[in-house]
C-alpha positions in Angstrom: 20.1 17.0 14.2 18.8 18.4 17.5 15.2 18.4 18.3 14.2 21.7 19.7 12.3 21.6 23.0 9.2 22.2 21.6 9.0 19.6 19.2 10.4 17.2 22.2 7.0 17.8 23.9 5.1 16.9 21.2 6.9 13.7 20.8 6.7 13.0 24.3 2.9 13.7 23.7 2.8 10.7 21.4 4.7 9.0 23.2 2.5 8.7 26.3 -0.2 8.8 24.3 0.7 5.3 22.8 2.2 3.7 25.9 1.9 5.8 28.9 3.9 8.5 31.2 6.7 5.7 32.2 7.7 4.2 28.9 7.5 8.1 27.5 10.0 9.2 30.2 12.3 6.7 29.6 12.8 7.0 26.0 15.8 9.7 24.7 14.6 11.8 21.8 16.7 11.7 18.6 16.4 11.3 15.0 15.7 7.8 15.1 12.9 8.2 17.7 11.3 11.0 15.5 11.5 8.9 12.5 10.3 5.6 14.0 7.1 8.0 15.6 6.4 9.6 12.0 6.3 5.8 10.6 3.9 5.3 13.9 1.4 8.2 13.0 1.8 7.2 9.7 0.4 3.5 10.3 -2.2 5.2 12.8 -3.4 7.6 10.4 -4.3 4.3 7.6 -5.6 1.5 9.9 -7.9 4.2 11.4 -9.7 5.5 8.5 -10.0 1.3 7.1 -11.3 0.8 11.1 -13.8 3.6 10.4 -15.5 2.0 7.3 -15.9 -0.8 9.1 -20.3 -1.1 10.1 -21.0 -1.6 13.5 -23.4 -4.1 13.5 -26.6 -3.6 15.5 -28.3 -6.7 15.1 -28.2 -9.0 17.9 -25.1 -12.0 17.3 -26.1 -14.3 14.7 -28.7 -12.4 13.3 -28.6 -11.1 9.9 -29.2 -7.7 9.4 -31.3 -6.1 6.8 -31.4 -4.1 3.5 -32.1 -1.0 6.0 -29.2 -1.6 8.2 -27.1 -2.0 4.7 -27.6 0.9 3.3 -27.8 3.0 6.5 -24.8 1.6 7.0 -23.4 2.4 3.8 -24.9 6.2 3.9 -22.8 6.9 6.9 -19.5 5.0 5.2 -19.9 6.8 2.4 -20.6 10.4 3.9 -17.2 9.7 5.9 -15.6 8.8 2.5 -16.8 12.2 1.0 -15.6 14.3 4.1 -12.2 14.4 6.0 -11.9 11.6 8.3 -11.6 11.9 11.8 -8.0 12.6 13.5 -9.0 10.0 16.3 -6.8 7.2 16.8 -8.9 4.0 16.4 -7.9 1.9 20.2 -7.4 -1.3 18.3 -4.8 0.1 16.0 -3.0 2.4 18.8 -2.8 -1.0 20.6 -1.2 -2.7 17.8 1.2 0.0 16.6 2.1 0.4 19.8 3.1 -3.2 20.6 5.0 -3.2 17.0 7.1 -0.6 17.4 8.1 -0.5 21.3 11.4 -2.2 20.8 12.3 -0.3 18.2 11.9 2.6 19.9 13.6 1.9 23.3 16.1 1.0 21.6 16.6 4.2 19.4 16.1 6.0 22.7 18.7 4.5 24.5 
């Protein structure tokens, strides 16, 4: 199947968005790039909403926060729960996506 152009910008989008303009230039799209970026955004999309419910602790390290913190805590979890999630792309799961599935895709791409 050809990609048409304007779908190949939005895959180059991705693409630098995960690993920058050089890697994105360098990498042919086909159908086995599309599919391996749909798997991509796919993984993104679950590992950032579980990143999300994760508290930020506030407490100073070691201390134990309290009953306050918990259910503040749990307030704003669960108002994220009830709602749509953000489209944002936690950094710690773009950077593990990313490293994951760079092989694969230079290799589709070449």
């Amino acid at each position: 199947m050809t990609i048409p152009r304007e779908d190949q910008k939005y895959v180059r989008a991705i693409l630098k968005a995960f690993y920058g303009q050089d890697v994105s230039e360098g990498i042919q799209i086909n159908d086995r790039t599309v599919d391996l970026i749909g798997q991509m955004l796919e993984k993104a999309y679950s590992c950032t909403e579980l990143i999300e419910l994760v508290p930020r602790p506030i407490a100073p390290i070691g201390a134990r926060p309290g009953v306050k913190w918990a259910l503040k805590q749990i307030r704003k979890t669960g108002k994220k729960l009830l709602s749509n999630p953000s489209a944002q792309v936690s950094l710690t799961c773009k950077k593990a996506i990313a490293f994951s599935f760079r092989g694969r895709l230079e290799m589709a791409g070449s």
